[in-house]
N, C-alpha and C positions, 0 to 999 in steps of 0.2 A: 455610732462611732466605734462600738465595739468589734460590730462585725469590718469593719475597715480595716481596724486594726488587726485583726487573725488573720483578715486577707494580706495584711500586709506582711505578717511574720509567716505565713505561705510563702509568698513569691520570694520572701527574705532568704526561704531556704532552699527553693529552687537556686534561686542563684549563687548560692553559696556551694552547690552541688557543680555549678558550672564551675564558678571560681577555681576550686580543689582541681583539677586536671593542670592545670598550673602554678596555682599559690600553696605550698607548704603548707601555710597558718589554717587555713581555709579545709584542707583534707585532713590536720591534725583535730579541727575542731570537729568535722561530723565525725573520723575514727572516735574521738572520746565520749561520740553520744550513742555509737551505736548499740543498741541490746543494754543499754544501762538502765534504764527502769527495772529492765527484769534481775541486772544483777544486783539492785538496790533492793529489791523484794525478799533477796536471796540473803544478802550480807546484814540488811541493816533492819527489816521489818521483823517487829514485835520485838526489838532489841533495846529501843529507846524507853523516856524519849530521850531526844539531844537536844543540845543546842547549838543553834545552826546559824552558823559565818557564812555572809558572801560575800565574796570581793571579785572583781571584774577583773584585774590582773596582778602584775603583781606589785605594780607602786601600792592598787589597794590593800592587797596582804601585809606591806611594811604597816599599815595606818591599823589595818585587824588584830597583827602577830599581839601585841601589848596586850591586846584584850580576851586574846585565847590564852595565852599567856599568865595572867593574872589569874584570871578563873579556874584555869585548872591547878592554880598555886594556891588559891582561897578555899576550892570546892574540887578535890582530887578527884570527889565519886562522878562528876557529872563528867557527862560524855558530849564529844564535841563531832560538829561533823563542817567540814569543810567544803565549799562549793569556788566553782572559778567561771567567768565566762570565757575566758579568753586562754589559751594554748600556753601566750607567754606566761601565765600564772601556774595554770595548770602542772607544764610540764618540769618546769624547776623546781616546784613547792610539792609536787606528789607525793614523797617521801617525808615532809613535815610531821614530824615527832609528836606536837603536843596537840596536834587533832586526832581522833580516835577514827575518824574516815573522810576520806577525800575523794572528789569526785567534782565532773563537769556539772552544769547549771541548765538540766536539759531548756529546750527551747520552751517559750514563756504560752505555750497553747493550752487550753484550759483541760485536757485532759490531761497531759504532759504533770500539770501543776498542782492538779488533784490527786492523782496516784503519788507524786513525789513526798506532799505531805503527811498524806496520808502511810506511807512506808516510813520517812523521816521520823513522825508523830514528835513535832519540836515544840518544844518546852517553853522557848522564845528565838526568838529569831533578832539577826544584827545584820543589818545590809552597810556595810562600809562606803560611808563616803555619796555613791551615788547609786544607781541603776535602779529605776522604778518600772516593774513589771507589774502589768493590770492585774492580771491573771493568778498571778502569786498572790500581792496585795490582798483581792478581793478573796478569796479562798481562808486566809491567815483569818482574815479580817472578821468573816463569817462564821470562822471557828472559834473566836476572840482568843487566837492564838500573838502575843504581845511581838510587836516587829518596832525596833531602835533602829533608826538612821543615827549613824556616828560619822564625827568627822568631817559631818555632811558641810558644803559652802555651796552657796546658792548666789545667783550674779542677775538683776532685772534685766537683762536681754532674755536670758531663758523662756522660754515659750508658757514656760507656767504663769508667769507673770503679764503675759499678751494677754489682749482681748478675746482672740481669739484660742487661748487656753484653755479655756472652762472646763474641757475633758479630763484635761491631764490635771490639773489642782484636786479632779476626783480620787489621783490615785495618791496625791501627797495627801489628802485627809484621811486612808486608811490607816497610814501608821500610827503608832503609839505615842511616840516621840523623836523628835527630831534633836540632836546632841552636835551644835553646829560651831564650826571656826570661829565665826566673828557677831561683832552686833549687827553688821549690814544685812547677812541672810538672815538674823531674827524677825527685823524689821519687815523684810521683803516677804517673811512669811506669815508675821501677823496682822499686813496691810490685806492677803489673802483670806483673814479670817481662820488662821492656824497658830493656837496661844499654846500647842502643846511642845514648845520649842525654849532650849535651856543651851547657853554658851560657854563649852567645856573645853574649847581649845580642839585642839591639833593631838592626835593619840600618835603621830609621828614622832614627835619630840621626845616622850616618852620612849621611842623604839632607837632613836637614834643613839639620844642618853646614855642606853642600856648597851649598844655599844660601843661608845669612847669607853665607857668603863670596863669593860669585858673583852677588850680589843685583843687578837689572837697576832704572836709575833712573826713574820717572816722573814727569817734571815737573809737569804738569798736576795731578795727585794732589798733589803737593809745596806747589803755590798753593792747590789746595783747602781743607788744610790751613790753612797759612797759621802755623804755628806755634804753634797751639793744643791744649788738652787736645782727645785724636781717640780715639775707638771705633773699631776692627777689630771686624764683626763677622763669623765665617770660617765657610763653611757655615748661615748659619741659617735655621730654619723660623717657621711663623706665633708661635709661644712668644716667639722671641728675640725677633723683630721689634716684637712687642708691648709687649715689655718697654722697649726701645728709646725706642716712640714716647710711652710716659709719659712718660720720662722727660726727653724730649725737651719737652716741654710746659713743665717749671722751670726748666730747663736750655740757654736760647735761646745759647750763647757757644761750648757744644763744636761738635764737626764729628764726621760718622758714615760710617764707609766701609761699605759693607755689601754683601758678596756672599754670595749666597744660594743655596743646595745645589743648590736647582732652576732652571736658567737656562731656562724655557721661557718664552711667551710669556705666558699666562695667570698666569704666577706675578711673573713681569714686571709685568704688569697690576695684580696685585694690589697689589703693592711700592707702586708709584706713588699708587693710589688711598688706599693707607692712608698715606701721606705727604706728597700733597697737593702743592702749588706748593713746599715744602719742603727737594721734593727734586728728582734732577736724574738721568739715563741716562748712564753713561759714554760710549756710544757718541757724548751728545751733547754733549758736553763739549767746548768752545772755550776760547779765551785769555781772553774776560773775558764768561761768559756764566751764572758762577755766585757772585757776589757778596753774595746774599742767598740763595743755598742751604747749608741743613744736614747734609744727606743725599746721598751720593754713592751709587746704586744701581748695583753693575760688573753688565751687563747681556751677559756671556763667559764662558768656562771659562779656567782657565791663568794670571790674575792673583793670586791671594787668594797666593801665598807668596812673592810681593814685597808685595804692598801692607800687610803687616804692619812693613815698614819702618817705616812714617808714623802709627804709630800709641803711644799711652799706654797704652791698656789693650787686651786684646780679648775677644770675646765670642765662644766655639766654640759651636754648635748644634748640637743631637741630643740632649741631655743631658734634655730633657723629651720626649722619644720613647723609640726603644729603644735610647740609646746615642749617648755625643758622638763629635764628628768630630777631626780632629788638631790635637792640644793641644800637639805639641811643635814645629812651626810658630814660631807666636807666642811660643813661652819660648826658643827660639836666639834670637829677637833681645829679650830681656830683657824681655820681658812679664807683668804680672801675667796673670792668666789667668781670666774668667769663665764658669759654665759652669750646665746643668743638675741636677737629683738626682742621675739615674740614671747615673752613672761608676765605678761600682767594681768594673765587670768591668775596666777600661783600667788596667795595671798605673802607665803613668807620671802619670795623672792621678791616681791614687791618693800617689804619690810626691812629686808635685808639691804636693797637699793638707796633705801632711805638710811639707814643707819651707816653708806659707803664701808659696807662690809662684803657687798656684791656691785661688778662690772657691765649692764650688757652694751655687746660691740655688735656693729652693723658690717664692718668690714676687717682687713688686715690691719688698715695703718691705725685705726682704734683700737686692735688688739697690742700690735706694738707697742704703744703709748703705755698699753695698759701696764703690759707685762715689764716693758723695760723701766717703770716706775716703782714695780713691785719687786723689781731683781737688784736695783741698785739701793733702794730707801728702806732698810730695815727698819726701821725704826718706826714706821709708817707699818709696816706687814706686825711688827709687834701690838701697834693699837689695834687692828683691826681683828686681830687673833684674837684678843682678849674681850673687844666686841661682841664677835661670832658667838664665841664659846658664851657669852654672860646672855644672848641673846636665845641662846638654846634653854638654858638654864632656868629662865626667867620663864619659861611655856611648857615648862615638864606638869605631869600633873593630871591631865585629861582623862585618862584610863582609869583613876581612882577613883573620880568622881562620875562617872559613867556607869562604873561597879556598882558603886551606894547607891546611884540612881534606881537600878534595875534590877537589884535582889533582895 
């Protein structure tokens, strides 16, 4: 099975070489591996050790930040080294302050993963959330170099759980401990015969917390406003957007903030075109240059968890693709919360559903319903604020006990 698999992250990256001639993500991700081992040899060997965060992109980074975070607020002298799989992490997070080096997550081939460690020479290792490499595991493993899953949630469809799993629960018994959401993945892991597993919550709640409290003001945003009923809407794709400009059509009196998952140029473009004179580019945004705009397109990365500040309702994206984007954002600062179908892999959007502190809609006239209940019934939008917020409040916590666990 081993050899399968190497065959398999082979052809994984032949085709990812095909890919790159046309996908963006695809050519950013070999650019960020190319000649890195050697400049890893260069920057980071015999420099250590660290300790070493991985996160897959960058919702995993929000679930990391707390815990890189802490520790270098507990233990100033340790050095940290940050890793990413994916471009979208990579490329917004590369200048990240309170990692001491940052860097791609070369691919998971056992030489690839030998040399890394061995340059890395990590003190302990945190895989955030998910991503189980053989290769890595087994190496750490054999080093008895200490690897934490955090934040990890784990669901019995997952193939670890199949019969035909047996390989892969090989690589969830290399790690040390597992530091997971709920009691369901506890269970599902020590039905496998895996007791080194402890239910610390969500290191998310903790990140979000940290900014409702530290929230940065913007004025401009603030006059946009103007103190009207305002849509956030946080990550969306053509779905939301769409739904949006219906609604937008009855509804000439609210205001719409809208940052959108994709901050490229083309997507930009598109934004514009389907909003018309309407709307307006953050970048161009003046003191008095948006008067008769409804539509604030933030056309940046780095703003959408302030500008949830300024808003009444919000709209998370993803939720008509393969999955919403972060829903606990928007409910630290007492947000009702609208959304997609497809959320019931996301435990707190699930929670939040229950608690009717979150909406999801199938179509527009659902979304109408929704919104023009949330636009006219204040009083209603008051309880569920106060919900939201006591529901964040209520799961802070995970990061601290994750710390005492592992040092």
């Amino acid at each position: 099975m081993r050899l399968l698999y190497n065959f398999g992250l082979s052809v994984y990256f032949i085709l990812l070489k095909f890919a790159a001639i046309r996908n963006p993500k695809a050519k950013a991700w070999l650019r960020g591996r190319k000649k890195l081992l050697k400049q890893l040899k260069k920057d980071v060997a015999g420099k250590g050790p660290y300790i070493w965060v991985h996160c897959a992109s960058l919702g995993e980074f929000e679930q990391g930040r707390p815990l890189i975070e802490e520790i270098k607020r507990r233990f100033p002298e340790k050095k940290i080294l940050l890793t990413f799989y994916s471009p979208s992490g990579y490329e917004v997070q590369k200048e990240y302050k309170s990692a001491d080096y940052i860097c791609y997550l070369p691919l998971d081939k056992r030489r690839n993963a030998r040399r890394f460690i061995k340059y890395v020479n990590p003190e302990k290792v945190y895989f955030i959330k998910y991503e189980f490499w053989f290769n890595y595991l087994s190496i750490l493993k054999k080093k008895k170099i200490p690897v934490y899953f955090v934040s990890a949630i784990f669901r019995k469809e997952q193939l670890f759980f199949k019969r035909r799993g047996r390989w892969y629960r090989k690589m969830l018994k290399k790690a040390t401990h597992f530091f997971v959401q709920n009691p369901q993945s506890e269970r599902l892991l020590k039905n496998i015969g895996i007791e080194n597993v402890s239910v610390c919550g969500d290191t998310r709640f903790d990140r979000v917390a940290h900014i409702s409290e530290n929230v940065k003001p913007l004025p401009l945003v603030e006059r946009f406003v103007r103190g009207r009923f305002s849509i956030v809407a946080g990550s969306s794709w053509k779905a939301e957007d769409a739904l949006i400009m219906q609604y937008l059509r009855i509804n000439p009196n609210i205001r719409v903030i809208l940052a959108p998952h994709e901050v490229t140029p083309v997507n930009i473009e598109r934004i514009k075109n389907l909003f018309g004179d309407n709307a307006i580019l953050y970048s161009e945004l003046k003191e008095n240059n948006f008067a008769d705009k409804q539509v604030l397109v933030i056309d940046n990365y780095g703003m959408l968890t302030s500008l949830y500040q300024y808003g009444t309702v919000a709209i998370v994206g993803g939720g008509f693709g393969v999955g919403i984007h972060n829903v606990l954002e928007p409910a630290c600062f007492g947000m009702p919360v609208i959304f997609g179908p497809n959320y019931e892999r996301f435990k707190e959007a699930v929670e939040l559903v229950e608690q009717s502190c979150a909406f999801p809609v199938n179509n527009i006239e659902e979304f109408n319903i929704i919104i023009n209940r949330l636009t006219y019934d204040t009083k209603t939008v008051d309880v569920i604020s106060q919900q939201a917020a006591a529901y964040v409040k209520h799961n802070v916590g995970a990061t601290a006990k994750i710390i005492e666990a592992t040092f």
